[in-house]
C-alpha positions in Angstrom: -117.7 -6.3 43.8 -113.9 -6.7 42.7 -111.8 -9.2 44.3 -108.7 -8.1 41.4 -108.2 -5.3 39.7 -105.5 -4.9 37.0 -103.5 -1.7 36.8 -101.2 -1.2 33.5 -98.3 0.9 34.4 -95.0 2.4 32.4 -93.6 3.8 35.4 -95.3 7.5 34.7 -96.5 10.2 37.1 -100.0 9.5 34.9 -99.8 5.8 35.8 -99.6 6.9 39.2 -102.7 8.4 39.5 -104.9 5.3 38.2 -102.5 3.5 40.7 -104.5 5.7 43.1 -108.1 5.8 41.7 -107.5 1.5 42.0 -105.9 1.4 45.5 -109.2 3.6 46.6 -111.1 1.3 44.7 -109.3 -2.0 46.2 -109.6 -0.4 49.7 -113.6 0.2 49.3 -114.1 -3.7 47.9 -110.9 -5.3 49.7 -109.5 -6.1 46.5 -106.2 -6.8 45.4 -104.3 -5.1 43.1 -102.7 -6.7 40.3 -99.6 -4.0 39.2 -98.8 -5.0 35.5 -95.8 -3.8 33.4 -95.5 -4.8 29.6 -91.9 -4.4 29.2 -91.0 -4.0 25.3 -89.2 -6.7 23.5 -85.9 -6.6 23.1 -84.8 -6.3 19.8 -81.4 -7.3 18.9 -78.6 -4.8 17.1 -78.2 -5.6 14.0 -74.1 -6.4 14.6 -76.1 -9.3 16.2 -77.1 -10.4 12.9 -73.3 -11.5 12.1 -72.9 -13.4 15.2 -72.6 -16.7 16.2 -75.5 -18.6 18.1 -74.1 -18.5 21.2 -73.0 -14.3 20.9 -76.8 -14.2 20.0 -77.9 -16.4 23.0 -75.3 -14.2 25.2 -77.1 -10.6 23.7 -80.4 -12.0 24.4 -79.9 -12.9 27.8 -78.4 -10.2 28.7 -81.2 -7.9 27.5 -83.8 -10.5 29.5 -81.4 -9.5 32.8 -81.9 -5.8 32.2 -85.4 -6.0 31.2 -86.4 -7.8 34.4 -84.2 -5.4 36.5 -86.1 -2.6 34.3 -89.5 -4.0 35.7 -88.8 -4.7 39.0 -87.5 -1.1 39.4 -90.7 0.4 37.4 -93.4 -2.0 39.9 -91.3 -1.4 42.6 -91.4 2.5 42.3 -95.2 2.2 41.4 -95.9 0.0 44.5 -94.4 3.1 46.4 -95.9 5.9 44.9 -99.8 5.7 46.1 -100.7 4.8 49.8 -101.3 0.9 49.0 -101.5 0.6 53.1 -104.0 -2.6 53.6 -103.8 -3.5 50.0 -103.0 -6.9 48.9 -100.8 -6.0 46.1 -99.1 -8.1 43.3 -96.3 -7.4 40.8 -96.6 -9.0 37.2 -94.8 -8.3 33.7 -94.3 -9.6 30.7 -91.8 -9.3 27.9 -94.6 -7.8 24.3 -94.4 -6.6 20.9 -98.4 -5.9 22.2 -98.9 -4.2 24.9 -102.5 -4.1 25.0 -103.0 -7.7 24.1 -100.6 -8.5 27.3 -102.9 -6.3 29.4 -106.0 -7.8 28.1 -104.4 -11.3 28.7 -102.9 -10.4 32.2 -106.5 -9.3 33.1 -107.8 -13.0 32.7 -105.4 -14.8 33.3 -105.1 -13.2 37.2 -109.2 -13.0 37.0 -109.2 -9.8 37.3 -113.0 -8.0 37.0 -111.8 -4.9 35.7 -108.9 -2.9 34.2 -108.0 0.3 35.5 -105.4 2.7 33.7 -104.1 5.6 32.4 -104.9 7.5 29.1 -102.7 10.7 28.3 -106.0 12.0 26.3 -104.7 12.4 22.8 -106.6 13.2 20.2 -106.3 14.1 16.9 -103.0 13.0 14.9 -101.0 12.6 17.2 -103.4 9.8 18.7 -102.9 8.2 15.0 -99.7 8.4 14.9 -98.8 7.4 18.3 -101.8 5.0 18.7 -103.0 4.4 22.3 -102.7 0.9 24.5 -105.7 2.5 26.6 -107.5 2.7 23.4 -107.3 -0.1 22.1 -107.8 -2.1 25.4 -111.0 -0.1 25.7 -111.9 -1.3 22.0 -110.7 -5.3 22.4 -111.1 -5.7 26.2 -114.6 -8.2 27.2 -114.2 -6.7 30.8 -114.7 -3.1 32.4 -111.8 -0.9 32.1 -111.8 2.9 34.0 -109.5 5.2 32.3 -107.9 7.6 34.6 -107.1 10.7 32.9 
């Protein structure tokens, strides 16, 4: 029924459990599981502002380094928290001002049939203020998505 399944994480305890709702999922259909992070962008400190191109270039590059090392550390730790044993698992990021347009974008472009993810079940103002990614994937995704909650 799903040959890949897309599975937003932040590196949370609460991403771990739709990590295991897909993995059981990906075992039942022999799917594989597509692990996405949507790393923040890196915005550069305003001292940056005064600095020449190549002090910018230098900044920049060096937040890419930590925000890939960032990544590879939350995957790698999601990849080990669930029993993945006889999954096909992939790691994915991307660097977003937009999370949830990254996860709806990650989702086709691996060809993924649905999402799976997280929702810390907000409600109220705080769900205003904060807004919610799993929301508004729910409300702009054209494919399935299961929250876990």
């Amino acid at each position: 029924m799903y040959k890949n399944i897309l599975v937003p994480t932040d590196g949370t305890k609460l991403s771990s459990s739709a990590i295991s709702e897909a993995a059981k999922l990906a075992k039942q259909f022999g799917s594989k599981l597509v692990l996405f992070y949507a790393a923040p962008f890196p915005h550069l400190s305003p001292v940056s502002e005064g600095m020449s191109a190549p002090g910018r270039t230098e900044e920049r590059e060096s937040a890419e380094r930590e925000m890939e090392a960032e990544a590879e550390k939350i995957l790698a730790s999601a990849a080990s928290s669930v029993n993945l044993e006889g999954v096909t698992v992939e790691r994915q990021f991307t660097v977003t001002d937009w999370p949830h347009e990254a996860i709806i974008k990650a989702a086709k472009t691996f060809q993924c049939e649905v999402i799976v993810m997280a929702s810390h079940g907000r409600s109220g103002i705080s769900a205003v203020l904060l807004g919610s990614v799993t929301n508004k994937v729910l409300t702009h995704s054209t494919i399935p998505v299961l929250v876990v909650r």
